[in-house]
PQR file with spaces between the fields and no chain letter, atoms N, CA, C, O and H, PARSE charges and radii, in Angstrom:
ATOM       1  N    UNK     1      81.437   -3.766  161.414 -0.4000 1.5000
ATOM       2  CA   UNK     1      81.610   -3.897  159.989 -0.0000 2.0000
ATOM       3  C    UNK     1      81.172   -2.597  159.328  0.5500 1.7000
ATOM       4  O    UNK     1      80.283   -1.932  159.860 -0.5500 1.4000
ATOM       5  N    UNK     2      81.674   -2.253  158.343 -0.4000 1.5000
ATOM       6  CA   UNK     2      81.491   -1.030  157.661 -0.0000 2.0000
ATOM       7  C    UNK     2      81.295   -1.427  156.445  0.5500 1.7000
ATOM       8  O    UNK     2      81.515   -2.557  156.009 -0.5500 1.4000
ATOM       9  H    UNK     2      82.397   -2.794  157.911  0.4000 1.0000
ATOM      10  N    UNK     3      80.706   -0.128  155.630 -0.4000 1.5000
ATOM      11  CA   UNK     3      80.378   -0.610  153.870 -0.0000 2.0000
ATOM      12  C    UNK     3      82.391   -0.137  153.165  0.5500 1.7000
ATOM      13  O    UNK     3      82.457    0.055  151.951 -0.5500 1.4000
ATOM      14  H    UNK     3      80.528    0.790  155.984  0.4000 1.0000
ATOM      15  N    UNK     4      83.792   -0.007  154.011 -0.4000 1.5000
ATOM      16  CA   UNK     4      84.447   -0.078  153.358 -0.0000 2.0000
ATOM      17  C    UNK     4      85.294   -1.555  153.277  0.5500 1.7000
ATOM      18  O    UNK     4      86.344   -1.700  152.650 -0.5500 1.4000
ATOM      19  H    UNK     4      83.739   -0.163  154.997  0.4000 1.0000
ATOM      20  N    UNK     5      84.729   -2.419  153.909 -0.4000 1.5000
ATOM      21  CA   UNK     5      85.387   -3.799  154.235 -0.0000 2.0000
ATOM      22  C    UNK     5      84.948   -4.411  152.646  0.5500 1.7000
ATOM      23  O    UNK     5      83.883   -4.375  152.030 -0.5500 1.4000
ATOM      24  H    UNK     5      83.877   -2.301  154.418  0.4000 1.0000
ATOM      25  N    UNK     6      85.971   -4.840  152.395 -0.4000 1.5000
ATOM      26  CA   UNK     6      86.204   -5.326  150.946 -0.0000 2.0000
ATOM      27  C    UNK     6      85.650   -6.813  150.850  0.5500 1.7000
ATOM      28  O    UNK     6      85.405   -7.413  151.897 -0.5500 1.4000
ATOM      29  H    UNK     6      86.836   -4.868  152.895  0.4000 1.0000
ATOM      30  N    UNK     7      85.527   -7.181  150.104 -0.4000 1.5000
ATOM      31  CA   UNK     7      84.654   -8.360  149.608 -0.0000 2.0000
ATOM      32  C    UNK     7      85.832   -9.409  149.173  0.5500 1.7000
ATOM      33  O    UNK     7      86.496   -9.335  148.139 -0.5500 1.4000
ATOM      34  H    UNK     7      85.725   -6.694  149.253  0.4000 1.0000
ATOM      35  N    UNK     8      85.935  -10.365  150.158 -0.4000 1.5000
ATOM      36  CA   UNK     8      86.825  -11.480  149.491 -0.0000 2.0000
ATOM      37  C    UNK     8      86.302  -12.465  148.237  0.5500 1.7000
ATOM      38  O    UNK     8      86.985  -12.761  147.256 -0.5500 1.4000
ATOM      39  H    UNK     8      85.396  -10.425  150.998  0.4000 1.0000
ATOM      40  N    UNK     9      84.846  -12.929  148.521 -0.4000 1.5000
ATOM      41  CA   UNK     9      84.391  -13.724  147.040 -0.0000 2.0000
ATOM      42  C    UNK     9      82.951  -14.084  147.684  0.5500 1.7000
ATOM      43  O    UNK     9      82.530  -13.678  148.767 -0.5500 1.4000
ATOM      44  H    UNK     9      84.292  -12.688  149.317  0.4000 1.0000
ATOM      45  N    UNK    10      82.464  -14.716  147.007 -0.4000 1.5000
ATOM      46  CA   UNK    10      81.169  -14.814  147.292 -0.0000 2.0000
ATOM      47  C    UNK    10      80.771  -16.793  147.604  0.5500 1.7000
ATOM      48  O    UNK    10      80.048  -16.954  146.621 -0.5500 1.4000
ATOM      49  H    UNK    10      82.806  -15.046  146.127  0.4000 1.0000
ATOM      50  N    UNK    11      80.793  -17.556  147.980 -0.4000 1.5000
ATOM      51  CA   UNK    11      80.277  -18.622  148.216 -0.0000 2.0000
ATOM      52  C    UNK    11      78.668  -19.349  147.529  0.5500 1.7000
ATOM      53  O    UNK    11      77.582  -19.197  148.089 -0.5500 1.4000
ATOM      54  H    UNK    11      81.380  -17.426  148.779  0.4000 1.0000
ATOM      55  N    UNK    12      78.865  -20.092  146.287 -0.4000 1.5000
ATOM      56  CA   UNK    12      77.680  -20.731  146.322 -0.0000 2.0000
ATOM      57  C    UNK    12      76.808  -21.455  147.273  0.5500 1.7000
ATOM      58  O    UNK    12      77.405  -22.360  147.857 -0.5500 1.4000
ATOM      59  H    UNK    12      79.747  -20.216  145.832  0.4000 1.0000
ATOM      60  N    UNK    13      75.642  -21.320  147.572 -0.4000 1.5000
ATOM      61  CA   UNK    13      75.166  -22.734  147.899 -0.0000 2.0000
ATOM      62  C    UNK    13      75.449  -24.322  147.185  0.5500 1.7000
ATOM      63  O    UNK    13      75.284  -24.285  145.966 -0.5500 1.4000
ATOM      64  H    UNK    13      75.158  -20.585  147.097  0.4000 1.0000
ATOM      65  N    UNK    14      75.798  -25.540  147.659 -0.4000 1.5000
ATOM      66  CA   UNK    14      75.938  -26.506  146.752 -0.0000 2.0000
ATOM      67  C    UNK    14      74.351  -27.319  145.983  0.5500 1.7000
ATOM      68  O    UNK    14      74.147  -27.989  144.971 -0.5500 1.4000
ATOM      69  H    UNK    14      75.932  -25.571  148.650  0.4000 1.0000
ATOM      70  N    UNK    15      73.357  -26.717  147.293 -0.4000 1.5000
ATOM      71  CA   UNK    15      72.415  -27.537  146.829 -0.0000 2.0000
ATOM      72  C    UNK    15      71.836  -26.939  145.885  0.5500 1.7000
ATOM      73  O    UNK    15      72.125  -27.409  144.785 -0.5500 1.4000
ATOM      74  H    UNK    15      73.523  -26.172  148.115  0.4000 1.0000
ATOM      75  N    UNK    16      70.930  -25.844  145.869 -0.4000 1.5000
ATOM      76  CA   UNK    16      70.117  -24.975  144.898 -0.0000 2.0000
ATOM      77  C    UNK    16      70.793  -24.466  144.049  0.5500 1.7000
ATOM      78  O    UNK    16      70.245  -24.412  142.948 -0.5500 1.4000
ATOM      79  H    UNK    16      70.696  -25.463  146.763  0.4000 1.0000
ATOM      80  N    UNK    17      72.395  -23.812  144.156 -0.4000 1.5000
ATOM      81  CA   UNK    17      73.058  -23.081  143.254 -0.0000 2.0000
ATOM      82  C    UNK    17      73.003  -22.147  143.108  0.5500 1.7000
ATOM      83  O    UNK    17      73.786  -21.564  142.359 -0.5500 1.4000
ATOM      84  H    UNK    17      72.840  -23.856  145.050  0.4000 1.0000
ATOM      85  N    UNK    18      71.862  -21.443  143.882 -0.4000 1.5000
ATOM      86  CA   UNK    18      71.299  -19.833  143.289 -0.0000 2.0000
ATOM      87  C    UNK    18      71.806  -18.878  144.302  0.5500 1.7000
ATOM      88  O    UNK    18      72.484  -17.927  143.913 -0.5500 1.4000
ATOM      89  H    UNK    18      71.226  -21.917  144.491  0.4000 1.0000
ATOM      90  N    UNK    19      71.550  -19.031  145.548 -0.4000 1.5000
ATOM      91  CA   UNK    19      71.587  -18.263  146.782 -0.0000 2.0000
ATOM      92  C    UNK    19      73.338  -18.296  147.041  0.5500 1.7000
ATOM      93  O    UNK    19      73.923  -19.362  146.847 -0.5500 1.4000
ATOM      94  H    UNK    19      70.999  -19.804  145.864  0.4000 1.0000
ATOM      95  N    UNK    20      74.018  -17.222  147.432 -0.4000 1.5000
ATOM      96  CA   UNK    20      75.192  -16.967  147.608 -0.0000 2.0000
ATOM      97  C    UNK    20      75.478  -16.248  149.140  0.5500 1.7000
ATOM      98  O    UNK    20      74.732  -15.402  149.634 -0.5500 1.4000
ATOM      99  H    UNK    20      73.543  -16.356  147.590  0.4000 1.0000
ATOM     100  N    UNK    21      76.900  -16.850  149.866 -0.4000 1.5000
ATOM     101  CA   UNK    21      77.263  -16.149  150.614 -0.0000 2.0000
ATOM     102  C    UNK    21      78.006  -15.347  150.952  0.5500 1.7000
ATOM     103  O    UNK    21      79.009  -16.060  150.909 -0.5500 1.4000
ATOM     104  H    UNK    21      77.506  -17.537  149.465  0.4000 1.0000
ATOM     105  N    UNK    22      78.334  -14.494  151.239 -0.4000 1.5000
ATOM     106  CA   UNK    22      79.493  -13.190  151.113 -0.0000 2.0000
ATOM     107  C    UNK    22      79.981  -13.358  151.824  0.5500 1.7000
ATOM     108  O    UNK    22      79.432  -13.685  152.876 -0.5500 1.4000
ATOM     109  H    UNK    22      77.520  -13.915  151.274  0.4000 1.0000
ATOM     110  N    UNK    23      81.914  -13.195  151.676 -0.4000 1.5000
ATOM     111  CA   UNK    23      82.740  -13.330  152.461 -0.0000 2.0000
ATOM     112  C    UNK    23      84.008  -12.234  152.245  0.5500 1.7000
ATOM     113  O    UNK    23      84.674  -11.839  151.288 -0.5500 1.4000
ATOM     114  H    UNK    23      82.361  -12.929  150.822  0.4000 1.0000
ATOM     115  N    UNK    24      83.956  -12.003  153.557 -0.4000 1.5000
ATOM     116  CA   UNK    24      84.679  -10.899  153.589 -0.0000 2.0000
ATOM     117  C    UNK    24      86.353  -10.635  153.805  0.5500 1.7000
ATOM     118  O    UNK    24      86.596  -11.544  154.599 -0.5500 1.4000
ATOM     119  H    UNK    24      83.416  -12.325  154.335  0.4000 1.0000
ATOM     120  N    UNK    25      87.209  -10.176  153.653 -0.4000 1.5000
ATOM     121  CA   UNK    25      88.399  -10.289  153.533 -0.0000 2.0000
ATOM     122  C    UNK    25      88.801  -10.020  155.486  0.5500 1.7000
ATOM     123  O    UNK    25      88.435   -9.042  156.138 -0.5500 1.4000
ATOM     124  H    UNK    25      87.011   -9.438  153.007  0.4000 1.0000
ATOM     125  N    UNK    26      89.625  -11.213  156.017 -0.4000 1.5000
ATOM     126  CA   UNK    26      90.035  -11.142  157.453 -0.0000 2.0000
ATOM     127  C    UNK    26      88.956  -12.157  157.741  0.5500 1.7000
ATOM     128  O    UNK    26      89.000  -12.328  158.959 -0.5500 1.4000
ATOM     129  H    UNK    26      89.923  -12.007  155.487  0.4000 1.0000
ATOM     130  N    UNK    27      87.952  -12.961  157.189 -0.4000 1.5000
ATOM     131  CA   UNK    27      86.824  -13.465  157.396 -0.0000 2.0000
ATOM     132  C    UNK    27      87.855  -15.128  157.416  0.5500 1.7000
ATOM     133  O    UNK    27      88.547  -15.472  156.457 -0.5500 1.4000
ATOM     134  H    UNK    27      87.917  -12.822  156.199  0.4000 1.0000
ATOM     135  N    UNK    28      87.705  -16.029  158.852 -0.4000 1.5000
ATOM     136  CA   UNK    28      88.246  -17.121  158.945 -0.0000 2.0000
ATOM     137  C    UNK    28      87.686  -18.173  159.195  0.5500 1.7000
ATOM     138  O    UNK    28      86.509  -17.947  159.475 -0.5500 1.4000
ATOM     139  H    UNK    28      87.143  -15.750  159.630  0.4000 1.0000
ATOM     140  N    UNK    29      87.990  -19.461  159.245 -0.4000 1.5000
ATOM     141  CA   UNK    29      87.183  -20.652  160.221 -0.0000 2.0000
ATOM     142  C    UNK    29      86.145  -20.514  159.310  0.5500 1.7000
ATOM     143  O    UNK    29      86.023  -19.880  158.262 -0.5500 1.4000
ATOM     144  H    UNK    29      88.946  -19.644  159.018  0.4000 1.0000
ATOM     145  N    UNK    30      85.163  -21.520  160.180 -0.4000 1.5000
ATOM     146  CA   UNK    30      83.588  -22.338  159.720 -0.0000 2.0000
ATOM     147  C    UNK    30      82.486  -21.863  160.410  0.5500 1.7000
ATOM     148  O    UNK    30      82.371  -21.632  161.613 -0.5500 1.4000
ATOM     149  H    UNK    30      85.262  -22.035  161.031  0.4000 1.0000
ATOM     150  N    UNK    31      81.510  -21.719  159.302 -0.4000 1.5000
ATOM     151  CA   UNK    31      80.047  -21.315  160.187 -0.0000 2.0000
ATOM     152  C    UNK    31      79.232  -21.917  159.356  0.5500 1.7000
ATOM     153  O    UNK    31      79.253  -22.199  158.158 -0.5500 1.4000
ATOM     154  H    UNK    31      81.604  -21.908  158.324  0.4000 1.0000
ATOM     155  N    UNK    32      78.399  -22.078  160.365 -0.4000 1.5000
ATOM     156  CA   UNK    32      76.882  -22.816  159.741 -0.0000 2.0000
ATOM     157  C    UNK    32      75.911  -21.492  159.422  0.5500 1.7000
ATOM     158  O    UNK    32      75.763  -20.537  160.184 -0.5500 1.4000
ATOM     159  H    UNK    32      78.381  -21.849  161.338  0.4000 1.0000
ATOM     160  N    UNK    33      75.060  -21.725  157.645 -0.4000 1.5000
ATOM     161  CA   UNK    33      75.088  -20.770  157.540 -0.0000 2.0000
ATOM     162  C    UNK    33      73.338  -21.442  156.750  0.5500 1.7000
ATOM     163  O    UNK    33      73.211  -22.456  156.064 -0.5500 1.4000
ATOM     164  H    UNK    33      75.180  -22.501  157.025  0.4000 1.0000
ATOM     165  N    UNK    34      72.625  -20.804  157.021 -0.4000 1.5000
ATOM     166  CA   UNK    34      71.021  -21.441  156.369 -0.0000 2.0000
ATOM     167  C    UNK    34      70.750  -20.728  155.036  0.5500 1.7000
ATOM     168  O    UNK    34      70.810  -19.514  154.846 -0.5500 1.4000
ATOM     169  H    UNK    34      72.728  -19.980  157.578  0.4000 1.0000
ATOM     170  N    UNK    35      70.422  -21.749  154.083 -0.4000 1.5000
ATOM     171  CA   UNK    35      70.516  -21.196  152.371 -0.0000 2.0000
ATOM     172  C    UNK    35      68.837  -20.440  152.501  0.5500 1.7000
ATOM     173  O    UNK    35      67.812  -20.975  152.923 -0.5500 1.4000
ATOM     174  H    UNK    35      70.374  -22.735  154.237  0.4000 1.0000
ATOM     175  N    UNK    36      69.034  -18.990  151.957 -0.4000 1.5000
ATOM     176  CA   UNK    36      67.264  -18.429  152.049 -0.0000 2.0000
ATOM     177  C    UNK    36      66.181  -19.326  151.265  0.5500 1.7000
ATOM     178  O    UNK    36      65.095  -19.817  151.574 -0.5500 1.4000
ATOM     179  H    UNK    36      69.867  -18.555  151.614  0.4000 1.0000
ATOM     180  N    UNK    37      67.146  -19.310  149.865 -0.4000 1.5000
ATOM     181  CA   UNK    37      66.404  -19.928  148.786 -0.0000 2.0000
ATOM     182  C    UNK    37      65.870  -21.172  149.018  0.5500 1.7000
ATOM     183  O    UNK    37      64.643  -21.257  148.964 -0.5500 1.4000
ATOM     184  H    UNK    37      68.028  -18.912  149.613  0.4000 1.0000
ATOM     185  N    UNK    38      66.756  -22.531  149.359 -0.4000 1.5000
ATOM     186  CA   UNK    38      66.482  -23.798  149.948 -0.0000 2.0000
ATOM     187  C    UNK    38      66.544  -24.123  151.423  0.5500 1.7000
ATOM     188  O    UNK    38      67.123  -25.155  151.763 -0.5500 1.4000
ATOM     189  H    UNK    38      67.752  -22.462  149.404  0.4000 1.0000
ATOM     190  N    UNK    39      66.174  -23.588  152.035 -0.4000 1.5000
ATOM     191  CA   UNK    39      66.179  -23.446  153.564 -0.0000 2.0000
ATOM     192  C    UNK    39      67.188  -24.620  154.180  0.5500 1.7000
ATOM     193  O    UNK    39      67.072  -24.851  155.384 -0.5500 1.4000
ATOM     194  H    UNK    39      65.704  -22.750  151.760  0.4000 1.0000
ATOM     195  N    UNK    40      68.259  -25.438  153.349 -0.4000 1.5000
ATOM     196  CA   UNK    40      69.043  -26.069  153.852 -0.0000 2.0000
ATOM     197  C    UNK    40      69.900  -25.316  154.408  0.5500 1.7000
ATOM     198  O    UNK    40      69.914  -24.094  154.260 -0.5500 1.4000
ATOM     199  H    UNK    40      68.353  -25.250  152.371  0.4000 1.0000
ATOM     200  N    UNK    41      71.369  -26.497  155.685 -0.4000 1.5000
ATOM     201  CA   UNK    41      71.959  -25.795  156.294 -0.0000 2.0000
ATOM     202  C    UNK    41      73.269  -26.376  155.687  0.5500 1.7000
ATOM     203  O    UNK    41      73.304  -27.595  155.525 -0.5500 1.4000
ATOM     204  H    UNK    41      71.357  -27.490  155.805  0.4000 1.0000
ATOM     205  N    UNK    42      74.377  -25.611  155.327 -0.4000 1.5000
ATOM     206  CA   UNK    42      75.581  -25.346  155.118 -0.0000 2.0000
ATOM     207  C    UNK    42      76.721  -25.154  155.576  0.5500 1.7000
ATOM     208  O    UNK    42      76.734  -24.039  156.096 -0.5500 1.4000
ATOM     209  H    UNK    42      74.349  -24.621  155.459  0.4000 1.0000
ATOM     210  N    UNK    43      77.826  -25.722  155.670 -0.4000 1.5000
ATOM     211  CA   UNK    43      78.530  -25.629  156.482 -0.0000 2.0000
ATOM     212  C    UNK    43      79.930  -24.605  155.483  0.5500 1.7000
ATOM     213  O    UNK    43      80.734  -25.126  154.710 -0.5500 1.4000
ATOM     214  H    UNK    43      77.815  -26.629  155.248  0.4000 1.0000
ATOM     215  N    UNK    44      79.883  -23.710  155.685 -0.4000 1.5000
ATOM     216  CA   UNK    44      80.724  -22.806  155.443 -0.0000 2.0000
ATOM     217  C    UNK    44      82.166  -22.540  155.404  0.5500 1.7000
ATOM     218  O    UNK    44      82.429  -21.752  156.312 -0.5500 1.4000
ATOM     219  H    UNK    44      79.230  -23.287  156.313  0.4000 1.0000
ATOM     220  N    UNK    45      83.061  -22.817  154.833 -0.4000 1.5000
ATOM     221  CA   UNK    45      84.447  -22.745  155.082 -0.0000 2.0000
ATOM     222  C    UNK    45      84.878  -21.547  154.660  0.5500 1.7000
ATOM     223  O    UNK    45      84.853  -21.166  153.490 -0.5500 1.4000
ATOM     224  H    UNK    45      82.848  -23.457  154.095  0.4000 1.0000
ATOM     225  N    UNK    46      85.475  -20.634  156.064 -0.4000 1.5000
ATOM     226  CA   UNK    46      86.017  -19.448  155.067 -0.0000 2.0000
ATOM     227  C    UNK    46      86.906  -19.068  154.772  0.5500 1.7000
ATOM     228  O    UNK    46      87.066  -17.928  154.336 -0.5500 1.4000
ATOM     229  H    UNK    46      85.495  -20.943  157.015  0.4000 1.0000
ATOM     230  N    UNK    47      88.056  -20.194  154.965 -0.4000 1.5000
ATOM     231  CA   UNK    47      89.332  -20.471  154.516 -0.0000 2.0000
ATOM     232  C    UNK    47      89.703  -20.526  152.966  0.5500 1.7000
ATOM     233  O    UNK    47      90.298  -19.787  152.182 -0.5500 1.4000
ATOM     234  H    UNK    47      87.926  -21.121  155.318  0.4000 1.0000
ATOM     235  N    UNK    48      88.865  -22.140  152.889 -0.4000 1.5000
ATOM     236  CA   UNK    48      88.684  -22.431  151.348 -0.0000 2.0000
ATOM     237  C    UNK    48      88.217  -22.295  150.723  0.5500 1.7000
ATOM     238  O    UNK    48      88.533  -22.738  149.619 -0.5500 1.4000
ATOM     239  H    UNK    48      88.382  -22.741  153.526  0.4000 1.0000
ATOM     240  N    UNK    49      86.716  -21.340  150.974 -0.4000 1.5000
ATOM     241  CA   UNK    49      86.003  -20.864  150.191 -0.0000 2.0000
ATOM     242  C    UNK    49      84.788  -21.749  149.241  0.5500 1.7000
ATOM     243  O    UNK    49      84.299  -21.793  148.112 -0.5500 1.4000
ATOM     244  H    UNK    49      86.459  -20.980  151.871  0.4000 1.0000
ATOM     245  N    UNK    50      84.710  -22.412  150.633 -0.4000 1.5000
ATOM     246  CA   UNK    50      83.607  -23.892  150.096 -0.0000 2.0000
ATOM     247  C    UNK    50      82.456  -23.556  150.830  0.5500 1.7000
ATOM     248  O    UNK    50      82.434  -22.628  151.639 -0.5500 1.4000
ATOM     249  H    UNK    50      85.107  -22.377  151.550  0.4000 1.0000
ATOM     250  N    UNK    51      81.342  -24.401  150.530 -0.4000 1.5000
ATOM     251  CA   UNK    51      80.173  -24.980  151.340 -0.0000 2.0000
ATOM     252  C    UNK    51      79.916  -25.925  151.046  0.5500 1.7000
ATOM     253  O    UNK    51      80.063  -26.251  149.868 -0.5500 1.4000
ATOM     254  H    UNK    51      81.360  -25.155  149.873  0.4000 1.0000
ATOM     255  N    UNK    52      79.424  -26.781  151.963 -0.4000 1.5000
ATOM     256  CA   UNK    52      78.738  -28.389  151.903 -0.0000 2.0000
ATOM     257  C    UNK    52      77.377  -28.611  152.564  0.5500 1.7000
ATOM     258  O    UNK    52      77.139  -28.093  153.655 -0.5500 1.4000
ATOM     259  H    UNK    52      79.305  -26.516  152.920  0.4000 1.0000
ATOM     260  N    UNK    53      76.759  -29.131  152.128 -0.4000 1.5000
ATOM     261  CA   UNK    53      75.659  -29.480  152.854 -0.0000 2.0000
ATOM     262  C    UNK    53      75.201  -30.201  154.064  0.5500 1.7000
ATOM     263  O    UNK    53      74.735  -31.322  153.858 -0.5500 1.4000
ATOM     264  H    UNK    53      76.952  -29.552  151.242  0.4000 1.0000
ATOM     265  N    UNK    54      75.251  -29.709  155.476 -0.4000 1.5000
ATOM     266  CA   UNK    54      75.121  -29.913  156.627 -0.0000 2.0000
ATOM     267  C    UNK    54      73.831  -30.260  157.533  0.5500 1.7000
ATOM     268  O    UNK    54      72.761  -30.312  156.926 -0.5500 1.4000
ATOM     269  H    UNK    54      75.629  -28.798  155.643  0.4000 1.0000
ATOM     270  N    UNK    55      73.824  -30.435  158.534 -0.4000 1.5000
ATOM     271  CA   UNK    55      72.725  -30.754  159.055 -0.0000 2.0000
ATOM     272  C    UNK    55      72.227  -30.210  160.339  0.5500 1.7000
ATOM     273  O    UNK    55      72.881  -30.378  161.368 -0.5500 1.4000
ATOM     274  H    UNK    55      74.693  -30.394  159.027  0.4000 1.0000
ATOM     275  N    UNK    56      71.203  -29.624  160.334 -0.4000 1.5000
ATOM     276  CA   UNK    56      71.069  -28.454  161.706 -0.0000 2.0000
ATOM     277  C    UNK    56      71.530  -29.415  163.275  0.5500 1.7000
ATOM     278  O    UNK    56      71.269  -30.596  163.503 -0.5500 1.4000
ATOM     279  H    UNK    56      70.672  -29.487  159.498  0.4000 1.0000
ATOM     280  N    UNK    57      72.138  -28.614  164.006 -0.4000 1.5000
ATOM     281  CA   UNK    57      72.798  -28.996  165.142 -0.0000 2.0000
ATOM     282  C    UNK    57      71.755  -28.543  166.025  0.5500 1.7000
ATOM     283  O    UNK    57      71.557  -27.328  166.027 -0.5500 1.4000
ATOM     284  H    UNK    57      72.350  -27.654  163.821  0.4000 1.0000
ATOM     285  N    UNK    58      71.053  -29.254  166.766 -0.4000 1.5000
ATOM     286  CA   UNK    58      69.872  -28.816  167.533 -0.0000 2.0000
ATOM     287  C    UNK    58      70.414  -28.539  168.974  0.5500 1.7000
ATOM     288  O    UNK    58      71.235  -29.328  169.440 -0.5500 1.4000
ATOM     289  H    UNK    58      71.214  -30.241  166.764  0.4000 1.0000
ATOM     290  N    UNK    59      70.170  -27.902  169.405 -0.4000 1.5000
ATOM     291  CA   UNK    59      70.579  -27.291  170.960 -0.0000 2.0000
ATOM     292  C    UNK    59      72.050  -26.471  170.527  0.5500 1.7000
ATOM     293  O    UNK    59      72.891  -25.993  171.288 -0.5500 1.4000
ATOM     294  H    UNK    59      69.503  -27.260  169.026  0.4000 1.0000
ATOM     295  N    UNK    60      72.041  -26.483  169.827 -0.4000 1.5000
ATOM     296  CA   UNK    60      73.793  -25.592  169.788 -0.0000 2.0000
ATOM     297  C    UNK    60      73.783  -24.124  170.562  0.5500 1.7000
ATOM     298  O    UNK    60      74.607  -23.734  171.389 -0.5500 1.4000
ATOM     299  H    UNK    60      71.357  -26.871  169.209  0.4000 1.0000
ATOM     300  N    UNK    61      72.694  -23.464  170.093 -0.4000 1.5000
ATOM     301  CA   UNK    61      72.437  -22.021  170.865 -0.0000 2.0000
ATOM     302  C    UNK    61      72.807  -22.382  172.325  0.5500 1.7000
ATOM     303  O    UNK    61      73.761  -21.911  172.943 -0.5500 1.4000
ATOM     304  H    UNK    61      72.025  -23.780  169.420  0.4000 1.0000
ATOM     305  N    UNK    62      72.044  -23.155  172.718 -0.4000 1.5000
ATOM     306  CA   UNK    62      71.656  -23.396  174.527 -0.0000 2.0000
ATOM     307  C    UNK    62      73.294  -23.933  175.115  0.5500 1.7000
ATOM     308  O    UNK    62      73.780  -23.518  176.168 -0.5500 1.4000
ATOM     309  H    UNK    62      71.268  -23.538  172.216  0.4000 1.0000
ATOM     310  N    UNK    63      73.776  -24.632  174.460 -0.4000 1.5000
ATOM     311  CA   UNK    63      75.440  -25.199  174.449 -0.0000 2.0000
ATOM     312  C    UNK    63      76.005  -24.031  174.978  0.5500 1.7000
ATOM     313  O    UNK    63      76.430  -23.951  176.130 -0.5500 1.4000
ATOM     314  H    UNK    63      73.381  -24.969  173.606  0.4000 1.0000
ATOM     315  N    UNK    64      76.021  -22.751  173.814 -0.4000 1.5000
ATOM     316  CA   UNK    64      76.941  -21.662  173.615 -0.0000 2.0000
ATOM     317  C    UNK    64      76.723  -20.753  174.985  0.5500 1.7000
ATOM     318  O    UNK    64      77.529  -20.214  175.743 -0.5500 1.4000
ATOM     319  H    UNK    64      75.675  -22.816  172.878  0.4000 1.0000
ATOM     320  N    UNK    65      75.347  -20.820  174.967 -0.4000 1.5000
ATOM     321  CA   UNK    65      74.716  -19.441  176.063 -0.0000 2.0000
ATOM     322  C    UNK    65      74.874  -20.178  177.343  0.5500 1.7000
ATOM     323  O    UNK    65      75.015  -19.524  178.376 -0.5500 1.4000
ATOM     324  H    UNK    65      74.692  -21.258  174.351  0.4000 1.0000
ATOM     325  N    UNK    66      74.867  -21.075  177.366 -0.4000 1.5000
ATOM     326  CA   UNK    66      74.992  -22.136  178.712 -0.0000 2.0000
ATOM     327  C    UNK    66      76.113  -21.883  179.586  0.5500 1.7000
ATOM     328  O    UNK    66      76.093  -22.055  180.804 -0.5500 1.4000
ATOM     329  H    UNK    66      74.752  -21.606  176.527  0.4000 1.0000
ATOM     330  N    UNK    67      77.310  -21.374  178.757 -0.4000 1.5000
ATOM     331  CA   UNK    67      78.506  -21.813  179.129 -0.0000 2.0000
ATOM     332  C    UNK    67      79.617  -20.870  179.651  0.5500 1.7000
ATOM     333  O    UNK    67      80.710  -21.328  179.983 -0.5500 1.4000
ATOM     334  H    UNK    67      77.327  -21.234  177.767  0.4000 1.0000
Protein backbone atom coordinates (compact mmCIF):
# COMPACT_ATOMS: atom_id res chain seq x y z
CA UNK A 1 0.00 0.00 0.00
CA UNK A 2 1.25 3.40 -0.72
CA UNK A 3 0.18 7.04 0.47
CA UNK A 4 -1.05 7.31 -3.46
CA UNK A 5 -3.97 4.70 -3.09
CA UNK A 6 -7.05 6.78 -3.04
CA UNK A 7 -9.59 6.69 -0.41
CA UNK A 8 -12.93 5.10 -1.32
CA UNK A 9 -15.06 6.45 1.95
CA UNK A 10 -14.69 6.05 5.31
CA UNK A 11 -17.02 3.54 7.42
CA UNK A 12 -18.71 4.48 10.74
CA UNK A 13 -18.71 2.41 13.67
CA UNK A 14 -22.57 1.56 14.38
CA UNK A 15 -22.13 1.38 18.02
CA UNK A 16 -20.18 4.51 19.41
CA UNK A 17 -20.45 6.54 16.13
CA UNK A 18 -17.20 8.22 16.61
CA UNK A 19 -14.37 5.86 15.50
CA UNK A 20 -14.19 5.37 11.62
CA UNK A 21 -12.83 2.91 9.16
CA UNK A 22 -10.98 3.63 5.99
CA UNK A 23 -11.59 2.05 2.91
CA UNK A 24 -9.77 2.00 0.14
CA UNK A 25 -10.60 1.95 -3.53
CA UNK A 26 -10.00 -2.05 -5.07
CA UNK A 27 -10.78 -2.76 -1.25
CA UNK A 28 -13.50 -5.99 -1.40
CA UNK A 29 -15.38 -8.65 0.74
CA UNK A 30 -15.72 -8.64 4.73
CA UNK A 31 -13.43 -8.20 7.63
CA UNK A 32 -13.75 -8.19 11.14
CA UNK A 33 -12.52 -5.11 12.26
CA UNK A 34 -12.20 -3.98 16.39
CA UNK A 35 -13.72 -0.31 17.09
CA UNK A 36 -10.50 1.61 19.16
CA UNK A 37 -12.96 3.86 20.76
CA UNK A 38 -15.56 1.01 21.97
CA UNK A 39 -13.45 -1.96 21.83
CA UNK A 40 -16.44 -3.74 20.07
CA UNK A 41 -16.08 -6.06 17.06
CA UNK A 42 -17.54 -5.19 13.63
CA UNK A 43 -18.15 -6.82 10.87
CA UNK A 44 -17.13 -4.81 7.91
CA UNK A 45 -18.55 -4.85 4.45
CA UNK A 46 -16.44 -3.45 1.82
CA UNK A 47 -18.69 -3.79 -0.86
CA UNK A 48 -21.55 -1.87 0.69
CA UNK A 49 -19.89 0.16 2.73
CA UNK A 50 -21.55 -0.93 6.04
CA UNK A 51 -20.64 -2.18 9.52
CA UNK A 52 -22.62 -4.13 12.03
CA UNK A 53 -21.98 -5.15 15.20
CA UNK A 54 -20.35 -8.61 15.55
CA UNK A 55 -19.04 -10.89 17.89
CA UNK A 56 -15.35 -11.96 18.40
CA UNK A 57 -14.76 -15.40 16.71
CA UNK A 58 -12.46 -17.11 19.17
CA UNK A 59 -9.85 -19.47 17.70
CA UNK A 60 -10.15 -17.98 14.20
CA UNK A 61 -6.28 -17.10 14.10
CA UNK A 62 -5.38 -20.88 15.02
CA UNK A 63 -8.20 -22.05 12.15
CA UNK A 64 -6.26 -19.81 9.56
CA UNK A 65 -2.53 -20.68 10.64
CA UNK A 66 -3.55 -24.30 11.13
CA UNK A 67 -4.31 -24.88 7.71
Amino acid sequence: MTNQEKIKGAIRCPVCKKEKVIAYEGASGKASVRCHKCGRYLLVDWDKMTAQENEACKGAYKMVVNN
